[in-house]
C-alpha positions as CSV (number, residue, x, y, z in Angstrom):
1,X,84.9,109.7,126.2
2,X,86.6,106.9,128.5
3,X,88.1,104.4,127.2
4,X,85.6,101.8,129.6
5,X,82.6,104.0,128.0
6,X,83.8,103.7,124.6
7,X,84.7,99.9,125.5
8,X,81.0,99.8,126.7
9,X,79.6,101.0,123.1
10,X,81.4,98.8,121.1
11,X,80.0,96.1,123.2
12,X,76.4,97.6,122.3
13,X,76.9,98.2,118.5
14,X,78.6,94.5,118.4
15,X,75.6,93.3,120.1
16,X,73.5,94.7,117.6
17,X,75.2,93.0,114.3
18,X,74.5,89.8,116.1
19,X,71.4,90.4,116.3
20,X,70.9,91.2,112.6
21,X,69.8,94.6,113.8
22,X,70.5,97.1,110.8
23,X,73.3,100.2,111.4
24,X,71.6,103.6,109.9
25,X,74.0,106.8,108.9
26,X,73.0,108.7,112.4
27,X,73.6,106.3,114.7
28,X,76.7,105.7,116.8
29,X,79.5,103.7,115.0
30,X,82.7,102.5,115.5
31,X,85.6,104.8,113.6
32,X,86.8,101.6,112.2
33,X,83.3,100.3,111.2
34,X,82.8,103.8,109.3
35,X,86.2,104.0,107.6
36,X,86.0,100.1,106.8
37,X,82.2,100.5,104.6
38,X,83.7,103.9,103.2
39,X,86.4,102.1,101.3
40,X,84.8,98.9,100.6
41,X,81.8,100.7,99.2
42,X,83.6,103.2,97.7
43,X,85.7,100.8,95.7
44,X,82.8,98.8,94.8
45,X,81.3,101.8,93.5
46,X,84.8,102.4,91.3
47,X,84.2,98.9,90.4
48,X,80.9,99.3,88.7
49,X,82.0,102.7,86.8
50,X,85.3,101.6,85.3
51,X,84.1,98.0,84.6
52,X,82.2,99.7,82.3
53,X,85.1,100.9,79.9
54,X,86.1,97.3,79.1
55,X,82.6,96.8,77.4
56,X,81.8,100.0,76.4
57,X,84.6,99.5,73.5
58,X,82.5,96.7,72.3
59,X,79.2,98.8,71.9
60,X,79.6,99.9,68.0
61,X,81.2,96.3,67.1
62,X,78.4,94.5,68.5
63,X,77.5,91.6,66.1
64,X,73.9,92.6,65.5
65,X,71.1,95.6,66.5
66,X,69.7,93.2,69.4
67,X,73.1,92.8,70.9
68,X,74.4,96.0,70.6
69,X,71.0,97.3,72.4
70,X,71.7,94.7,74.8
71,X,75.4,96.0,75.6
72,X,74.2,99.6,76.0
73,X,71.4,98.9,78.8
74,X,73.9,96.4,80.3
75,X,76.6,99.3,80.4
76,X,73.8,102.0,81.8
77,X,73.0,99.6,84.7
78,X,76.4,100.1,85.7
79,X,76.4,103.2,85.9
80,X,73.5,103.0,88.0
81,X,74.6,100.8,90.2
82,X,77.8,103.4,90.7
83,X,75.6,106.1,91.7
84,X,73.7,103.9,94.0
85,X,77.0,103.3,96.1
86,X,78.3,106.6,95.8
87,X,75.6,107.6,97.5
88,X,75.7,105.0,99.8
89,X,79.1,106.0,100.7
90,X,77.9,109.5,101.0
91,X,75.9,108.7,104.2
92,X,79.5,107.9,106.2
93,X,80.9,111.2,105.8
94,X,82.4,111.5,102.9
95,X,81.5,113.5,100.0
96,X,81.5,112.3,96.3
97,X,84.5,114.2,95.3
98,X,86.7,113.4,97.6
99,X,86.0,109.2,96.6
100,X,86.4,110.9,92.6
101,X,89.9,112.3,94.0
102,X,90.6,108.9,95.8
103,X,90.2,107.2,92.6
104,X,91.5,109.3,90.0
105,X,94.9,109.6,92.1
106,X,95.3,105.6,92.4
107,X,94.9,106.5,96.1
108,X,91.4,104.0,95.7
109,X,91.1,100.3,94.1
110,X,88.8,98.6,92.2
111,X,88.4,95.6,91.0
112,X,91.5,93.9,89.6
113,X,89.1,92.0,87.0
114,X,88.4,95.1,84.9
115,X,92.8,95.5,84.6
116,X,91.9,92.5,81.8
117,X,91.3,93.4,77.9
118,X,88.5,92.1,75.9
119,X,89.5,91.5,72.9
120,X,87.2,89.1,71.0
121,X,83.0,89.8,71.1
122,X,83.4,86.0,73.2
123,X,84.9,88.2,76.2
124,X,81.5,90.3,76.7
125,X,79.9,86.8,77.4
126,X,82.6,85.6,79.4
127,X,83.1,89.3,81.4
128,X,79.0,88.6,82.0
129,X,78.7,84.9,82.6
130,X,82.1,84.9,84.9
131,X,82.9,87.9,86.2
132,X,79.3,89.4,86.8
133,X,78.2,85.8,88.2
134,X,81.8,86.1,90.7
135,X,80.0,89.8,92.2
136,X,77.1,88.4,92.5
137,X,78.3,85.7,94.8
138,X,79.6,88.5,96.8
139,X,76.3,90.7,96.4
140,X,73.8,88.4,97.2
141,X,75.5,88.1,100.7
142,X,76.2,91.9,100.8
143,X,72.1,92.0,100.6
144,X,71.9,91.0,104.5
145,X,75.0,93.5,105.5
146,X,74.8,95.0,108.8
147,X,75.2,99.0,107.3
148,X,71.1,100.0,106.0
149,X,71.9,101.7,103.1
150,X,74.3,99.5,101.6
151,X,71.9,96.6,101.9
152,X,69.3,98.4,100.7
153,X,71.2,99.7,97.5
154,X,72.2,96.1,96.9
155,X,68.6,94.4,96.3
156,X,68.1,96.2,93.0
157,X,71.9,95.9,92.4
158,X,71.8,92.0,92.4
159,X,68.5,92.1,90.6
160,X,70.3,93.5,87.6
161,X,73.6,91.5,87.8
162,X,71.8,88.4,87.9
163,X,70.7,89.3,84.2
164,X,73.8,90.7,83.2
165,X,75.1,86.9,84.3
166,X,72.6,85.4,82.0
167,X,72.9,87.9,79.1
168,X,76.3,86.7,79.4
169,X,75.7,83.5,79.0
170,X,73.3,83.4,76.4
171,X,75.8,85.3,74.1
172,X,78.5,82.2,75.2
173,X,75.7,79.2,74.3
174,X,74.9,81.1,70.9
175,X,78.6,80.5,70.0
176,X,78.8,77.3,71.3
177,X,76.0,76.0,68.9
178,X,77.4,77.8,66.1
179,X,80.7,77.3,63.7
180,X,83.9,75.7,65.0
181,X,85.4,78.6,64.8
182,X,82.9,80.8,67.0
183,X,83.1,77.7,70.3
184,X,86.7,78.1,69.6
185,X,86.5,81.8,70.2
186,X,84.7,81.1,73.4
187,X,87.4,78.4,74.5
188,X,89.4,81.0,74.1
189,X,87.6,83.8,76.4
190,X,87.0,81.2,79.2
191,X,91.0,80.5,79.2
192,X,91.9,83.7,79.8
193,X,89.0,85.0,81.9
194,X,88.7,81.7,84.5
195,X,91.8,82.6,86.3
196,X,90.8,86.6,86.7
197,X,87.6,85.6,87.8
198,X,88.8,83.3,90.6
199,X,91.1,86.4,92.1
200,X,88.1,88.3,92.1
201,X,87.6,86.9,95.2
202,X,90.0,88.3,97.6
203,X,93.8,86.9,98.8
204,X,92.8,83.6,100.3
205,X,91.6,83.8,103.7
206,X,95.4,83.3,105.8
207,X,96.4,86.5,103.8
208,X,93.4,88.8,104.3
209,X,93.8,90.8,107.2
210,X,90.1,92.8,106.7
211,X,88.3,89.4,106.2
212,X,88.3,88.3,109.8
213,X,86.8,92.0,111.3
214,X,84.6,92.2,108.3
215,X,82.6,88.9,108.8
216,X,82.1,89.7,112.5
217,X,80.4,92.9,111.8
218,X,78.6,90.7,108.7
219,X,80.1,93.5,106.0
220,X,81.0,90.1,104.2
221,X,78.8,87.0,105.5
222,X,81.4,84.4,103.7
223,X,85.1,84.6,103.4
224,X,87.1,84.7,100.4
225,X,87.8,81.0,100.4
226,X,84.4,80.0,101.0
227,X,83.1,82.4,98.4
228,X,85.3,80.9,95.6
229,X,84.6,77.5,96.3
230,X,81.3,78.2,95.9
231,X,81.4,80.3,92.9
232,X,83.8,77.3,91.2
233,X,80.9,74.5,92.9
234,X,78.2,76.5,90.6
235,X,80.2,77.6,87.6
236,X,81.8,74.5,86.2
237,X,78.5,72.1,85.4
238,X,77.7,75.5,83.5
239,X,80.6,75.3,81.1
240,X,80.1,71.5,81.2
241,X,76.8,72.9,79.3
242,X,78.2,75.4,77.0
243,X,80.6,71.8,76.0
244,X,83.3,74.2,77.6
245,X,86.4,73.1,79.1
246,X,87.6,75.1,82.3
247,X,91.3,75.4,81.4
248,X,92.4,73.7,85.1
249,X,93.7,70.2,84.9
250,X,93.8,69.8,88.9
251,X,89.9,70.5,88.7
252,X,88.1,67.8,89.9
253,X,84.8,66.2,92.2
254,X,85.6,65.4,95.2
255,X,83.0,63.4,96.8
256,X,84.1,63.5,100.6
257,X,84.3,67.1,100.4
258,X,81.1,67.6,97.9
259,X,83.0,70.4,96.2
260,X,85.2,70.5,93.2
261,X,89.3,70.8,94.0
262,X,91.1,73.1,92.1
263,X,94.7,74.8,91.1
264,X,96.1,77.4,92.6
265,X,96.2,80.9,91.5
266,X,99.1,82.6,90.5
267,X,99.4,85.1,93.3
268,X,102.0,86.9,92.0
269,X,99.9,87.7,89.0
270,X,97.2,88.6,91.5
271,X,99.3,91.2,93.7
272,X,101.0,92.9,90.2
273,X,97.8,93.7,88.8
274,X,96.4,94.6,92.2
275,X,99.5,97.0,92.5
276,X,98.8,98.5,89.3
277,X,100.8,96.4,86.6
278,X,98.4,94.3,85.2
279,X,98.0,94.2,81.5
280,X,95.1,97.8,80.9
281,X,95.6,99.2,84.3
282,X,97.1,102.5,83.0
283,X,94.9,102.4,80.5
284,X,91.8,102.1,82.5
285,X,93.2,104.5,85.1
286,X,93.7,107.3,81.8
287,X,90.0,106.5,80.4
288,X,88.6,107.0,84.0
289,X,90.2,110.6,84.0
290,X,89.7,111.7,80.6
291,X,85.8,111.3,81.0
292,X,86.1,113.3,84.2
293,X,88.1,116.2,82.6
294,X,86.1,115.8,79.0
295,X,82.4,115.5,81.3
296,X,83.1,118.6,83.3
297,X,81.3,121.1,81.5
298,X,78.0,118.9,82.1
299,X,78.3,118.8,85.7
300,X,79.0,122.4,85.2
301,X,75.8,122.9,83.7
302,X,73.4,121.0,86.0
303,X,74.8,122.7,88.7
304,X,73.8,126.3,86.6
305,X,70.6,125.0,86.0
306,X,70.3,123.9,89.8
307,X,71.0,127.3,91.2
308,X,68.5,128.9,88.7
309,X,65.7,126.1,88.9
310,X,66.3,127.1,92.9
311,X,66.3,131.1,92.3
312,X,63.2,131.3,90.5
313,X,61.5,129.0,92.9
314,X,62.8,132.2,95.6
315,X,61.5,134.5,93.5
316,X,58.1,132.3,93.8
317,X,58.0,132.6,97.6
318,X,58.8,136.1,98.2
């Protein structure tokens, strides 16, 4: 192919994400377009399955039957939603094993949140209220993404986070009306979570170099900057319910802008943990793995049962 024809194609295809027309597997693509979705999906997928380690240690010291119930379908939603974009991914090219590989060799990221430990029962409210209410501010946009089958996965993804966020904060409120000492607990997870949960966004927009390629083919329909403004514009009159403080002193109204000002982050914190040196990311990296290795002999055997379920049904025809 020329490079005028292949000039002329990328026209076409561009032509078509304006038009909020919807990209399926077989149809032509950009290399870049392709490559792009594979990693961003892929590592959204690795998001949902290692973001479940963090709360999946918090499943037999739940406080009560109903929370620990609560936890566990939280946790298999997850899972789900993994699958969803693993297959998702699947339709670019690139097999399932190969994004395992990616993963389990640090080759692939995922989200820097989930490099964070929980360490009180107040962190699985904060880890739902902030951190699933951050994705969704990226999700809900990801709903009217330009690639089909990443939309598509996303509608019943958001559906579920959007209860995550409030089982999340439910758990927070019933704190915050309980002893001293259990508000204090949830001071305490908000202080240390509110920070992570702004990074979650993204470098800020002058230091992104996918952001600007990625809103013109609508793979993100908001940039980094605008999403965390947004997210902070929602989240604080939350905590000013909960009778929360955010732990910012530079945060407040500002009523020519209509949005709240805040801190700055602490970048370098942002690019160590992002880099692999955050606080569990060894840890989470190790989990990850050992579930592969320790999991193997069930994919082993649902591939057995596969090839016999598909023998017999031979057997059948002939």
């Amino acid at each position: 192919m020329s490079e005028k024809e292949l000039k002329s194609l990328e026209e076409l295809f561009q032509a078509r994400i304006d038009r909020d027309e919807k990209i399926e597997p077989k149809e032509w693509m950009p290399e870049k377009y392709r490559q792009t979705h594979i990693r961003q999906i892929s590592q959204h997928a690795h998001s949902e399955i290692v973001g479940m380690l963090p709360e999946a240690n918090w499943i037999t010291r739940a406080p009560s039957l109903r929370r620990k119930v609560a936890l566990l379908a939280k946790i298999q939603d997850e899972g789900g939603h993994g699958l969803y974009l693993y297959s998702a991914a699947e339709t670019l090219g690139i097999s399932r094993e190969e994004m395992y590989e990616q993963l389990h060799s640090g080759k692939a990221k995922y989200s820097s949140i989930f490099n964070y430990p929980a360490i009180t029962w107040a962190d699985m409210g904060a880890v739902g209220w902030l951190v699933d209410g951050a994705a969704i501010m990226n999700q809900v946009a990801l709903m009217g993404t330009s690639y089909g089958p990443y939309a598509r996965a996303m509608v019943r993804i958001c559906k579920e986070e959007s209860f995550h966020q409030r089982q999340g904060y439910e758990i927070l409120l019933t704190l915050c009306n309980g002893t001293p000492e259990q508000k204090a607990m949830a001071q305490d997870a908000l202080n240390r979570w509110w920070w992570p949960s702004l990074m979650m966004f993204g470098p800020k927009d002058a230091e992104s170099p996918n952001t600007e390629q990625s809103v013109k083919w609508k793979l993100k329909r908001k940039t980094n900057d605008e999403l965390r403004q947004q997210f902070v514009d929602q989240t604080v009159p939350q905590a000013n319910i909960l009778g929360l403080t955010i732990p910012d002193p530079n945060l407040k109204w500002n009523e020519e802008r209509k949005h709240y000002d805040f801190g700055d982050l602490d970048w370098d914190e942002f690019w160590q943990v992002v880099k692999g040196h955050g606080p569990c990311n060894k840890q989470r990296l190790e989990a990850r793995k050992s579930a592969w290795e320790k999991g193997a002999w069930v994919r082993d055997a649902a591939v057995a049962y596969a090839e016999k379920q598909e023998d017999r049904e031979l057997k059948k025809a002939i």
